[in-house]
DRENTIKE-159945 format. One record per atom (N, C-alpha, C): x, y, z. Coordinates in steps of 0.05 Angstrom, whole numbers, plus 5000, padded with zeros to 4 digits. Last residue first. Layout:
residues N
XYZ ...
END
This chain:
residues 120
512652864874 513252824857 510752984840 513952674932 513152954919 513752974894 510852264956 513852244945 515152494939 505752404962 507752254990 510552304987 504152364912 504352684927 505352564948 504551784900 506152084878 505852314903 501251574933 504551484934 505151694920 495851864911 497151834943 500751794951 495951524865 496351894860 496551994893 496550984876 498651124856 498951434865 491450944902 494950914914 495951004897 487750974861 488651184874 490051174902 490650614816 489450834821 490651024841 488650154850 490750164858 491550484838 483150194856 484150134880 487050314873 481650214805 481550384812 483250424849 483149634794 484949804776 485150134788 479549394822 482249314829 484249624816 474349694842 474949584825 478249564823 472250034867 469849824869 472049704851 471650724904 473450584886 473450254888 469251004937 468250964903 469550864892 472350924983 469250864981 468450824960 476350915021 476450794983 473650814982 479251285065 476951075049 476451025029 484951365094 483751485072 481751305063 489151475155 487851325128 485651465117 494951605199 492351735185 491751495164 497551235229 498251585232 495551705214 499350515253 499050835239 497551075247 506750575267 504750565270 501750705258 512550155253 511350405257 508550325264 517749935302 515649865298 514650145279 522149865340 522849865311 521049805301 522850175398 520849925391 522249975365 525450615416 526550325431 525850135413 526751165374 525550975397 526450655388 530451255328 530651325349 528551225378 527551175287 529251065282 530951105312 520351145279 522051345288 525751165290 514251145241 516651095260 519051225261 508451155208 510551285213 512251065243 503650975155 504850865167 507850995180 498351125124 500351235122 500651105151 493550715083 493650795108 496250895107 487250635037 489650735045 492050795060 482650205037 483950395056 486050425048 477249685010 479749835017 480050055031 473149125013 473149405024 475649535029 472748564999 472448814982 471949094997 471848455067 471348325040 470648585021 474848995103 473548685115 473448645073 480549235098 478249275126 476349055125 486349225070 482749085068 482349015102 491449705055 489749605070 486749425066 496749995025 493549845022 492649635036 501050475050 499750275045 497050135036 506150805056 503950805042 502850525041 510651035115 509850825101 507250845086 516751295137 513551205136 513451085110 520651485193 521151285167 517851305159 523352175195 521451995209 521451765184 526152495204 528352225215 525552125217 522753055208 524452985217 525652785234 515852875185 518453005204 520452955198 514252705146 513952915138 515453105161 518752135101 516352365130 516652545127 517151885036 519352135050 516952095073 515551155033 515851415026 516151575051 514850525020 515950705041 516350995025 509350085015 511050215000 512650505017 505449555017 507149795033 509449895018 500249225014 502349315002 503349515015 495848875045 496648765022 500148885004 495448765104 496248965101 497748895065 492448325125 490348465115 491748855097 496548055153 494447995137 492648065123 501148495165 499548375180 497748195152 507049005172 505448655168 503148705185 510449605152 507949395171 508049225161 517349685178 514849645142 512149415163 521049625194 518749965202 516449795182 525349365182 524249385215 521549415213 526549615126 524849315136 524249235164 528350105097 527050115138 525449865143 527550025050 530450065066 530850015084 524149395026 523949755036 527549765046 525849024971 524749065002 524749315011 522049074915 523349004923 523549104956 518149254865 520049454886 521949374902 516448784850 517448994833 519749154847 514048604888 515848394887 517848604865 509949014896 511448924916 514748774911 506848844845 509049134844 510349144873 505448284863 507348324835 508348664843 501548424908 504848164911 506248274884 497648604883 500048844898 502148684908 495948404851 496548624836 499148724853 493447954884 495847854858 497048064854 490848334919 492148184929 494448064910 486748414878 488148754888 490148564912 484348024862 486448144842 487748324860 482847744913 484047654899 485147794877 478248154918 480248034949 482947944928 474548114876 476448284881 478348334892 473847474840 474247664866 476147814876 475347274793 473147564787 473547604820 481946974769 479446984790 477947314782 485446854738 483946724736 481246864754 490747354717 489147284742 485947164734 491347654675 493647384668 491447234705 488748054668 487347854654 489047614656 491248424692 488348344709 487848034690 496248514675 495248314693 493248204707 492748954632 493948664626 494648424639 490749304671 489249204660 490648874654 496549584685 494449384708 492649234692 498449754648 499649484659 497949434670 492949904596 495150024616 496149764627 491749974527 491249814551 493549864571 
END
């Protein structure tokens, strides 16, 4: 049984909104704050961010999981620049979760997105 599975079962609830939300406060709270806490998106719907290498030069970015509306995920890569005015990033490209229906697979395939982000 893998880690995700085991906190799937410490989480009372069957809505999906709700595990891929518990899953990604706990490896959030794992990782602890980004380096570039200016750069790191917020919003309500932006469940996890995780900062990984740019692919420019001095650029800060960002991996994240996204909910577009009820059980529907996204991927989204998040860039900024440490050198403009704003201390904001923005995003830069996303990826559709279309076949992925299920908290474990959600986070999945963030995992194998954050690994080649990282170059690992």
């Amino acid at each position: 049984m893998n880690i995700i599975e085991e906190m799937l079962k410490e989480i009372p609830s069957s809505d999906l909104d709700e595990q891929v939300k518990r899953l990604c406060d706990s490896i959030s709270d794992e990782e602890g704050p980004a380096e570039h806490v200016n750069y790191t998106p917020v919003g309500p719907n932006i469940f996890l961010a995780i900062e990984t290498k740019g692919t420019m030069k001095h650029e800060i970015s960002f991996l994240c999981v996204e909910r577009e509306m009820k059980e529907k995920y996204i991927i989204s890569r998040w860039s900024g620049y440490p050198y403009k005015e704003e201390q904001r990033s923005f995003r830069v490209a996303s990826w559709e979760l279309t076949t992925e229906n299920t908290a474990t697979k959600i986070l999945i395939a963030f995992a194998k997105k954050l690994k080649y982000f990282k170059g690992e």
